[in-house]
C-alpha positions as CSV (number, residue, x, y, z in Angstrom):
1,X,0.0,0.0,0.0
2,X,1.3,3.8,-1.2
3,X,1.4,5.5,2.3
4,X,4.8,7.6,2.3
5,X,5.9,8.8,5.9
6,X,6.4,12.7,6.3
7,X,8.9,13.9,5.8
8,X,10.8,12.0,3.2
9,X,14.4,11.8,3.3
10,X,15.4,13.3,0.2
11,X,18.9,12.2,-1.7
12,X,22.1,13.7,-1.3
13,X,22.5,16.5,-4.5
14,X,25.1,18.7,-4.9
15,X,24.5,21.7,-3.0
16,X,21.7,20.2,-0.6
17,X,22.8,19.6,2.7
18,X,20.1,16.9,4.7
19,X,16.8,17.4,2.4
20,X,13.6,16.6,3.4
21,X,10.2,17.0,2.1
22,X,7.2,17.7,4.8
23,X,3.9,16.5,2.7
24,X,0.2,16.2,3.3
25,X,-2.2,14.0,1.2
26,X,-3.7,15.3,-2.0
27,X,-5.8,14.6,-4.6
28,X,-5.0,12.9,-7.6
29,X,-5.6,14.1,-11.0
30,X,-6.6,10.4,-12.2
31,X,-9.2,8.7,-9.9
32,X,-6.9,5.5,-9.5
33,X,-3.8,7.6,-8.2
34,X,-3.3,8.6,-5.0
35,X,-0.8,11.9,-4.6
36,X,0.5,13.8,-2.2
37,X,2.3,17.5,-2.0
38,X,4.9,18.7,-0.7
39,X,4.4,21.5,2.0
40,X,7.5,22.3,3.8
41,X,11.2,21.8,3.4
42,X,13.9,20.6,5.6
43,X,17.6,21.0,5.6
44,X,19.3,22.9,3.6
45,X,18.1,23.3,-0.3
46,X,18.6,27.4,-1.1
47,X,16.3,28.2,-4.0
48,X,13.7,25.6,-3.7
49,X,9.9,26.5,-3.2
50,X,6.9,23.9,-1.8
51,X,3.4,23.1,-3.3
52,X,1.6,25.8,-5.0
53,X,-1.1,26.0,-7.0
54,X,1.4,28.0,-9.7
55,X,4.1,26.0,-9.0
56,X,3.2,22.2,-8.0
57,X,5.5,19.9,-5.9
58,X,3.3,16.9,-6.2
59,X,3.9,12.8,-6.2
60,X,1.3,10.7,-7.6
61,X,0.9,6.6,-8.0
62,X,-1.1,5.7,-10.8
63,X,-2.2,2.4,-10.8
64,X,-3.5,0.4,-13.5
65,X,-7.2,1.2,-14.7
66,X,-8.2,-2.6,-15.2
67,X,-5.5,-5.6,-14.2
68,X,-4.8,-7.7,-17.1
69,X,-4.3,-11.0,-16.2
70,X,-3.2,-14.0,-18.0
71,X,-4.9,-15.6,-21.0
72,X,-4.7,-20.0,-21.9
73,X,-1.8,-21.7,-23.0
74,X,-2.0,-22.8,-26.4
75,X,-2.7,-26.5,-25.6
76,X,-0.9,-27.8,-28.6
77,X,2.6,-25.8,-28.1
78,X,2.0,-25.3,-24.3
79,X,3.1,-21.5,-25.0
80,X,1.0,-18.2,-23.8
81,X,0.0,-16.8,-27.3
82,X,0.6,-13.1,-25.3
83,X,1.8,-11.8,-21.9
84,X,-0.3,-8.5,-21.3
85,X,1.1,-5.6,-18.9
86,X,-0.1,-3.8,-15.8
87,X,1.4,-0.3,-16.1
88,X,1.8,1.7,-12.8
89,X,3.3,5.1,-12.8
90,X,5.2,6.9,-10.3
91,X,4.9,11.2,-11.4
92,X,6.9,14.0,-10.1
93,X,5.4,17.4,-11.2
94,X,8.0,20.2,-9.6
95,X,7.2,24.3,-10.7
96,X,10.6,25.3,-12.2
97,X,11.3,29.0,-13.4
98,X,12.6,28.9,-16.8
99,X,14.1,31.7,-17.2
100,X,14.4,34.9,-14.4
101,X,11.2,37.1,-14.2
102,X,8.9,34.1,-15.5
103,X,6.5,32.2,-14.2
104,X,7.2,28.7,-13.7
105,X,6.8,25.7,-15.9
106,X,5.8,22.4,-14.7
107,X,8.7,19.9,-14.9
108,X,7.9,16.1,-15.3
109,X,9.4,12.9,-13.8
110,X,7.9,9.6,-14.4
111,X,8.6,6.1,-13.8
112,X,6.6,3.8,-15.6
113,X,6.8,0.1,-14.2
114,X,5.4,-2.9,-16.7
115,X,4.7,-5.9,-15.4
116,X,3.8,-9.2,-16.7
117,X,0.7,-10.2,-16.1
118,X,1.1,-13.3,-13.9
119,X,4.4,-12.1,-12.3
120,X,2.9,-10.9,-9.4
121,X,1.9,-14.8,-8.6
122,X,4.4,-16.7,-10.0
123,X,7.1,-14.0,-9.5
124,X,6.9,-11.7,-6.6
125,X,10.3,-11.7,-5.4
126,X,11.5,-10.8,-8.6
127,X,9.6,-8.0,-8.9
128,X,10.6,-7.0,-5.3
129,X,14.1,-7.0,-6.2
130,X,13.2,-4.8,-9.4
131,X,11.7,-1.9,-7.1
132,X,14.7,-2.5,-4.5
133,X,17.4,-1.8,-7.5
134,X,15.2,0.5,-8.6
135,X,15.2,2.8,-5.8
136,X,18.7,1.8,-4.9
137,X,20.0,3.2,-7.8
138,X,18.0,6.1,-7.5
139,X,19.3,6.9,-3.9
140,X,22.9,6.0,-4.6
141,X,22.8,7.9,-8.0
142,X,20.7,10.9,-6.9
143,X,23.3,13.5,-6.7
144,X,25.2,12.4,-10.0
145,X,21.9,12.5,-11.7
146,X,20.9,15.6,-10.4
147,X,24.3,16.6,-11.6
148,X,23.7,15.5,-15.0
149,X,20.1,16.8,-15.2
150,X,21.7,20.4,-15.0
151,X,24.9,20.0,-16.8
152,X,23.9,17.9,-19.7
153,X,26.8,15.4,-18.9
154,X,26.8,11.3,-17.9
């Protein structure tokens, strides 16, 4: 279940010294997400504003509409003809000034997780471990991606 603690413990960045993110439940724009926003900031992140309705800092889960599940095995070759998907999506939407003077734009983050239709039966550990080296990689990376989103280098 989606239920995030307040405040989350944000990853190290350049510049950011012990980021959190104080948040309160929201609405979600599609009525199978849950979201939150983010009210209040902690440590030290110069520059950065919270939830507004001109410049969102908002999470959202979007789950998927209708589960698929899986179809019959072809009883001749003993093969699935076709493995549909479950989509869920993880959004970001963060107010960002484009230019000095302006009024801000709404940047977008998404993750987009597919998974087989069955998986979450025959599979769940597997897909555990994906979302573990998912968010791993995220944490351990955040500051060189961060880094990379703003100077265009890998």
């Amino acid at each position: 279940m989606w239920a995030p603690t307040s405040p989350i413990t944000g990853g190290a960045q350049t510049g950011f010294t012990a980021p959190t993110y104080t948040h309160v439940a929201d609405v979600a724009p599609d009525d199978n997400g849950k979201q939150i926003a983010v009210t209040a900031l902690g440590g030290t992140q110069a520059g950065v504003t919270v939830h507004s309705v001109s410049s969102p800092f908002t999470v959202t889960i979007i789950r998927p509409r209708t589960f698929k599940s899986l179809g019959q095995v072809n009883p001749v070759t003993g093969i699935l003809p076709s493995v549909p998907r479950n989509s869920w999506k993880v959004i970001v939407r963060k107010g960002v000034i484009p230019l000095a003077g302006q009024n801000p734009q709404i940047l977008v983050g998404k993750i987009e997780l597919d998974i087989p239709a069955g998986a979450d039966v025959a599979d769940a550990a597997n897909i555990r471990a994906t979302i573990s080296c998912l968010v791993g990689i995220l944490n351990q990376l955040s500051a060189g991606l961060g880094d990379s989103l703003v100077s265009g280098l890998i």
